[in-house]
Structures are given as C-alpha cells and as structure tokens.
MMTF fields as JSON, N, C-alpha, C and O atoms, coordinates in Angstrom:
{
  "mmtfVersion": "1.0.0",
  "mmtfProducer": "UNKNOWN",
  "numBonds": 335,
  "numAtoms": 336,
  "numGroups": 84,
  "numChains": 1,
  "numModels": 1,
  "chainsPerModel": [1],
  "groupsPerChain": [84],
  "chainIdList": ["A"],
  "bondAtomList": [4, 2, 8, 6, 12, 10, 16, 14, 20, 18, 24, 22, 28, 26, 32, 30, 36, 34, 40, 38, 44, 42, 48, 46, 52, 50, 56, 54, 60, 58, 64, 62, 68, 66, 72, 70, 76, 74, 80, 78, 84, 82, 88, 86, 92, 90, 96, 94, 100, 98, 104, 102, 108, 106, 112, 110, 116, 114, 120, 118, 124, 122, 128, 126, 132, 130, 136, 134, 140, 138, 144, 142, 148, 146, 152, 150, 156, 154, 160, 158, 164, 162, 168, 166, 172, 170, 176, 174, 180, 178, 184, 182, 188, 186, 192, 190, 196, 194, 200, 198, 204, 202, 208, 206, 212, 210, 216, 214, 220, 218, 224, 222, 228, 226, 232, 230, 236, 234, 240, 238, 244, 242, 248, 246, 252, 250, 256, 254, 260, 258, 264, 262, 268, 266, 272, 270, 276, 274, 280, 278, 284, 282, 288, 286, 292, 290, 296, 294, 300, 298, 304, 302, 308, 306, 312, 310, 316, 314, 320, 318, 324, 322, 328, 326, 332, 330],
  "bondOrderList": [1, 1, 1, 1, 1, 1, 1, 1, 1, 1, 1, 1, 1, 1, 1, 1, 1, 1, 1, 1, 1, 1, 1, 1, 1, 1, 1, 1, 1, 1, 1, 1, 1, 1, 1, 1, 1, 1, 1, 1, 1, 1, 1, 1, 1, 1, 1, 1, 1, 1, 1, 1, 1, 1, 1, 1, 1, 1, 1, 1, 1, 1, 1, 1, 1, 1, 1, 1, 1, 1, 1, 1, 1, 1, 1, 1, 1, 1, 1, 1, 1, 1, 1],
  "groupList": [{"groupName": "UNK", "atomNameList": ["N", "CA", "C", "O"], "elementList": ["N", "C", "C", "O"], "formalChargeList": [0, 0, 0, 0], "bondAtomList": [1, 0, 2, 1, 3, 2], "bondOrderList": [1, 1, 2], "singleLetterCode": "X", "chemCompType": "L-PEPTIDE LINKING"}],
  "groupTypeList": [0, 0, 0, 0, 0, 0, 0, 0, 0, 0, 0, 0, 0, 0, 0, 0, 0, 0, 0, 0, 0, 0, 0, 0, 0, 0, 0, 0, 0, 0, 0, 0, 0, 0, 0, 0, 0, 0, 0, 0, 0, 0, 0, 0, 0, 0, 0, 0, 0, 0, 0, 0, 0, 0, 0, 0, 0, 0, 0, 0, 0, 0, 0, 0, 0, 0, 0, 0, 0, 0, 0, 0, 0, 0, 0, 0, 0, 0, 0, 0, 0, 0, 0, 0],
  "groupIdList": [1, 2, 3, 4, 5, 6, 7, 8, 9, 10, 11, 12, 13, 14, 15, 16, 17, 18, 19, 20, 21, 22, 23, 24, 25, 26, 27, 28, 29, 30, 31, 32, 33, 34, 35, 36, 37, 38, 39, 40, 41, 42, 43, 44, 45, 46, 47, 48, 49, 50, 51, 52, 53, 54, 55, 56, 57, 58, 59, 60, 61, 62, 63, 64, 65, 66, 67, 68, 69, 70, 71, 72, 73, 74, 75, 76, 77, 78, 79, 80, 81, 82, 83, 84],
  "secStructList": [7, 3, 3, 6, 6, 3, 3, 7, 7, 7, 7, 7, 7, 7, 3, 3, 7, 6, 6, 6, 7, 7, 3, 3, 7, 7, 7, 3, 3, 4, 4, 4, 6, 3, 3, 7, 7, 7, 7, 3, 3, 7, 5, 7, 1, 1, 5, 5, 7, 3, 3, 3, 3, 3, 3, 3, 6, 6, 3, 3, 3, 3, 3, 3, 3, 3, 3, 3, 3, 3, 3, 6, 6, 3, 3, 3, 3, 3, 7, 7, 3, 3, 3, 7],
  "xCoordList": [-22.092, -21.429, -22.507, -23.496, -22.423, -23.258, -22.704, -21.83, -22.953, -22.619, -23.315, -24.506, -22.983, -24.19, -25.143, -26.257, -24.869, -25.769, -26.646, -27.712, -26.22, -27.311, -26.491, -25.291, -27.319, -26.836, -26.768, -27.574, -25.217, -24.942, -24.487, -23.62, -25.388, -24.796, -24.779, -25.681, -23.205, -22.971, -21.639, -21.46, -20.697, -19.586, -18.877, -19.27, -17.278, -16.375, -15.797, -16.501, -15.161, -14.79, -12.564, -12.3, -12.076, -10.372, -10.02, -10.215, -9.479, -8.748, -7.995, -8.165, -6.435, -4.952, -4.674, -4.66, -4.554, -4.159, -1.862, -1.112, -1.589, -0.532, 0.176, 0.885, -0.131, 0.714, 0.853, 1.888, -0.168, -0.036, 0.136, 0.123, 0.306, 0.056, -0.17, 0.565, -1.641, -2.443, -3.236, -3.045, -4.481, -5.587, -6.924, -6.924, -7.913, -9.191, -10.136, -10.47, -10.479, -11.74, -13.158, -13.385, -13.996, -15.602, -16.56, -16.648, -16.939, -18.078, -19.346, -19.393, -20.498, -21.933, -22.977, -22.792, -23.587, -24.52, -26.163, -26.644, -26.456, -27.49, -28.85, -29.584, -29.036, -30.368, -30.557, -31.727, -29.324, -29.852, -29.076, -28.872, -28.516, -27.658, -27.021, -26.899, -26.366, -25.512, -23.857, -23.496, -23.126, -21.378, -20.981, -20.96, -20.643, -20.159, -18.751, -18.283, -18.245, -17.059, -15.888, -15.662, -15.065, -13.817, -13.232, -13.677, -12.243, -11.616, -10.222, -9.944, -9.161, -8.36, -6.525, -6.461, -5.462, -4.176, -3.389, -3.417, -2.576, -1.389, -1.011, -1.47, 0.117, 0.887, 2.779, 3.612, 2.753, 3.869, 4.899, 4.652, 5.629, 6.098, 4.992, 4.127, 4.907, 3.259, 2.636, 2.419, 2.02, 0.732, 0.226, 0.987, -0.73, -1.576, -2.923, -3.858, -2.744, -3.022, -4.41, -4.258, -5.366, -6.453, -7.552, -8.385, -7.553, -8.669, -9.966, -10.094, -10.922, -11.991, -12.586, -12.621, -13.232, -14.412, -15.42, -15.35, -16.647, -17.985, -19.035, -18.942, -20.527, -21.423, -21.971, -21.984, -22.511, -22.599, -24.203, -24.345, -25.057, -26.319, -26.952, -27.749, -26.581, -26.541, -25.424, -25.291, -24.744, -23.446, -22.482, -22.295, -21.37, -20.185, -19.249, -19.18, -18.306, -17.545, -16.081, -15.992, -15.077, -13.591, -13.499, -14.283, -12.904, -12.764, -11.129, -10.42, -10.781, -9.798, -9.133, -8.895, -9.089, -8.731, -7.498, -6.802, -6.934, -5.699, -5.724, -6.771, -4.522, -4.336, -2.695, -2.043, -2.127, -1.853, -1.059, -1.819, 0.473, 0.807, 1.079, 2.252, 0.167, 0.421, 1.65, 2.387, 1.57, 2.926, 2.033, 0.855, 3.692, 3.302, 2.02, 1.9, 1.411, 0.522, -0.949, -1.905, -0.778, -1.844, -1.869, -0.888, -3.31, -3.025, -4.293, -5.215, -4.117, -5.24, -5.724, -5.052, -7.441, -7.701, -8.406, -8.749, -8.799, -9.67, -10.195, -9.863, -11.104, -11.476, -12.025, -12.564, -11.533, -11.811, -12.481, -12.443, -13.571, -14.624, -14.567, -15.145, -14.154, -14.475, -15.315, -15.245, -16.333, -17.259, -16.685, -15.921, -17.435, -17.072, -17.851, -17.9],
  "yCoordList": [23.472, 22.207, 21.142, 21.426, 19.931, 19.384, 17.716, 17.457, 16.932, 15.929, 14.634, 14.893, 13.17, 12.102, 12.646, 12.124, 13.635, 14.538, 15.298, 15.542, 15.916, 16.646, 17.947, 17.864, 19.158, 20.184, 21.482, 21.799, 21.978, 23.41, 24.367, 24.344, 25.429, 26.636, 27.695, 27.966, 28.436, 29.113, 29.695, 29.433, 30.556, 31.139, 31.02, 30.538, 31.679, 31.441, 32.597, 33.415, 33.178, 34.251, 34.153, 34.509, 33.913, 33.463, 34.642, 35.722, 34.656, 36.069, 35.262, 34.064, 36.366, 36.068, 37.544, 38.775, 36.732, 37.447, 37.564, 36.605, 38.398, 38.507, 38.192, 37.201, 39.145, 39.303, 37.492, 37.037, 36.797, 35.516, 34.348, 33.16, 34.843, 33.918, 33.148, 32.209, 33.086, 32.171, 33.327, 34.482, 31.915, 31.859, 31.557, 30.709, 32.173, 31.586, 31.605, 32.558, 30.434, 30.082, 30.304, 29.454, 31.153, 31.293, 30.971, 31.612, 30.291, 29.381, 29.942, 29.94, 30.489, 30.007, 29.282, 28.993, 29.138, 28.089, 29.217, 29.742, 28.992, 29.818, 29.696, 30.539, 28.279, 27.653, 27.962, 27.877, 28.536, 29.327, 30.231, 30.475, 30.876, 32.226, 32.422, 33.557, 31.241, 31.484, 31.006, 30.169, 32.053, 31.977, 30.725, 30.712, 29.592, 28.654, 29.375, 30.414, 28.626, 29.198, 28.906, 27.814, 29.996, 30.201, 28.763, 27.861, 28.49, 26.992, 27.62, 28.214, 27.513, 28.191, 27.343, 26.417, 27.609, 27.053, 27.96, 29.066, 27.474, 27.657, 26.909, 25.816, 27.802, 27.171, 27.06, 27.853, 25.656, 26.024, 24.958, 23.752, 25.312, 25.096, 25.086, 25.945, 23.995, 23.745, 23.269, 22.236, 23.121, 22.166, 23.25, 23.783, 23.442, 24.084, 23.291, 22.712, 23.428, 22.868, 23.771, 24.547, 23.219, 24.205, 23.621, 23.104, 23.718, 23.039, 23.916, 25.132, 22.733, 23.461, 22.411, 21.399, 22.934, 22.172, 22.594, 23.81, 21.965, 22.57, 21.763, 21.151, 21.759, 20.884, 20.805, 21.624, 18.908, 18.743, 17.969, 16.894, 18.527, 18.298, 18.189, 17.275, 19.297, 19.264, 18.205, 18.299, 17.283, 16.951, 17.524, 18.433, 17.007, 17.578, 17.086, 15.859, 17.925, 16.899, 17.824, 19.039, 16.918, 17.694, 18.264, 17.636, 19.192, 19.35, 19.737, 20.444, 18.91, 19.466, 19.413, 18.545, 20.878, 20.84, 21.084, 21.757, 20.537, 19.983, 20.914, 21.263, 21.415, 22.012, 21.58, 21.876, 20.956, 20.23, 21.3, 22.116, 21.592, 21.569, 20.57, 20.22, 20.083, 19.617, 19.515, 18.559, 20.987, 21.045, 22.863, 23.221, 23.735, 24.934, 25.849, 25.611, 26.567, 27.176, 26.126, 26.647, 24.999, 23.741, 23.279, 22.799, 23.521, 22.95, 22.059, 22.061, 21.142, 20.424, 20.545, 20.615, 20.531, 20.697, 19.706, 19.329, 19.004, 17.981, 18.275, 19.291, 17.466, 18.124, 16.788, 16.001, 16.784, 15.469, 15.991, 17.172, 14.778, 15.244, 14.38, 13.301, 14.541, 13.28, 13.719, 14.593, 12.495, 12.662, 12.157, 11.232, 13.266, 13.643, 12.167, 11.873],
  "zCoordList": [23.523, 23.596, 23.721, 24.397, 23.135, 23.181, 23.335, 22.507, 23.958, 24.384, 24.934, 25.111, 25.314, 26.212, 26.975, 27.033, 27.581, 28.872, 28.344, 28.908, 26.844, 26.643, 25.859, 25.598, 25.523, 25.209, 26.673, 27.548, 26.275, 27.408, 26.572, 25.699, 27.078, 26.227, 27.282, 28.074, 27.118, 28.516, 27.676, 26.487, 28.507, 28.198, 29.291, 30.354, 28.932, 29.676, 30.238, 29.646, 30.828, 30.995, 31.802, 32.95, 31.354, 31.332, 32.115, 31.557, 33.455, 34.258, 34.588, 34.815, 34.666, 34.545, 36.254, 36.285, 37.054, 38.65, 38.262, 38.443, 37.963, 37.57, 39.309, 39.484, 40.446, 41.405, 41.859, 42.345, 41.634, 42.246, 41.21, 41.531, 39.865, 38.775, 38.727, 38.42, 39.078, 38.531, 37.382, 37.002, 37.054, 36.034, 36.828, 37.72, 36.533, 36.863, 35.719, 35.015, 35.676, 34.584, 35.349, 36.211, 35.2, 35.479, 34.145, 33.097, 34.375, 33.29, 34.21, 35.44, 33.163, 33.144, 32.272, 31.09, 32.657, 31.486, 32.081, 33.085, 30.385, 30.385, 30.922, 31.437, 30.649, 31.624, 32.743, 33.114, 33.945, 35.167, 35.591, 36.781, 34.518, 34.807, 35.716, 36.176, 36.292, 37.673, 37.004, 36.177, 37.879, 37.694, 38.528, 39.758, 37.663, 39.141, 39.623, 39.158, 40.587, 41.313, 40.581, 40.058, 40.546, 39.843, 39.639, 40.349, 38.696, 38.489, 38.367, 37.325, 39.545, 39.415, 39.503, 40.312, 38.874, 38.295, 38.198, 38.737, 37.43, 36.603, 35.386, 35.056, 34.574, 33.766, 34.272, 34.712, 33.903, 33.984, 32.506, 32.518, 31.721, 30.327, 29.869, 30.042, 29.168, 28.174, 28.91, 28.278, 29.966, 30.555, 31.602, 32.41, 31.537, 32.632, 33.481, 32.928, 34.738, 35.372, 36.791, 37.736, 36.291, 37.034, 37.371, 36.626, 38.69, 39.731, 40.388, 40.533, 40.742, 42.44, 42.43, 41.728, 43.648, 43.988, 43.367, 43.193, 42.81, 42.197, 42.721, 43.784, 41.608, 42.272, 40.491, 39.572, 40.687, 39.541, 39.662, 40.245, 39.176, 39.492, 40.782, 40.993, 41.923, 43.214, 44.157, 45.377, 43.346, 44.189, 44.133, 43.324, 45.248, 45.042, 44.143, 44.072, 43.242, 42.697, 42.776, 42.951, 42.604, 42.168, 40.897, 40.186, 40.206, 39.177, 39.01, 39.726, 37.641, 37.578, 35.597, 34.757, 35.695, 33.91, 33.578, 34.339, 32.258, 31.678, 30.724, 30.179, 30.431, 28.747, 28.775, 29.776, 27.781, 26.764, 26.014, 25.493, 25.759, 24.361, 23.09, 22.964, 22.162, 21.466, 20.203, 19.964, 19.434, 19.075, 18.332, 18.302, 17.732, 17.52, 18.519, 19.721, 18.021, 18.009, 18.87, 19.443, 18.756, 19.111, 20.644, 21.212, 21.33, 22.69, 22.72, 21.905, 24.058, 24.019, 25.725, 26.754, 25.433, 27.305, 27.11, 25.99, 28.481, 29.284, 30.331, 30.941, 30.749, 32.289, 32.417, 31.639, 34.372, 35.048, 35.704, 36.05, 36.117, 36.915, 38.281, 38.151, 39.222, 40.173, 41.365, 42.228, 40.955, 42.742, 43.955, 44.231, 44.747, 46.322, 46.829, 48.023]
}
C-alpha cells in the first residue's frame, strides 16, 4: 500500500471467533516484523464495525475500521485513525 506517508508492505491475517462472533483483523508490516494487536468487531446487516487501541509511530491512537455494503457482491472499508 502506498500512500502521503510513504510505502507499507505487510499482510493481513482475518479470524472469525464463532462462539462470540466477532472478527479479528491482525496486520503486520514487514519493516519490523511485529503483529500489532488484534482490531476486533462485528458485522451486523451490511456494515461491519471493528475497533482497538494501537500505537502509531510510538503514540497512542484509536482505531476504528468500516466496511460498507455498497451494492451486490461490492463492499467498501475505511479506517479512522484518532489520536489519544
């Protein structure tokens, strides 16, 4: 991904906790091989809704990501970032 900040290259890894249904998103980025902490939600109709706390160049920040049904098969995500 590449963006104002710069280029990140990392993966995602999507786990689905059935007994509590939720989702957790674990992202790393390759520049220092560390798992940040789970980003964890739900869906509920079309919009899913999935939060944490993280750290964003050694601060704290909120995180919280959006997915969107757009229409058919089509969704859309965002992610808000807000500092602590």
């Amino acid at each position: 991904m590449a963006g104002d900040s710069g280029r990140i290259e990392g993966a995602a890894l999507r786990l689905y906790d059935p007994e509590a249904r939720q989702w957790s998103l674990n992202y790393f980025n390759i520049s220092d091989g560390h798992l940040t902490p789970p980003v964890i939600g739900e869906f509920s109709e079309a919009r899913g809704v999935i939060f944490a706390a993280d750290t964003y160049r050694g601060r704290a920040i909120f995180v919280r990501f959006v997915i969107t049904k757009v229409d058919g098969d089509t969704y859309r995500a965002g992610v808000l970032r807000r500092w602590r």
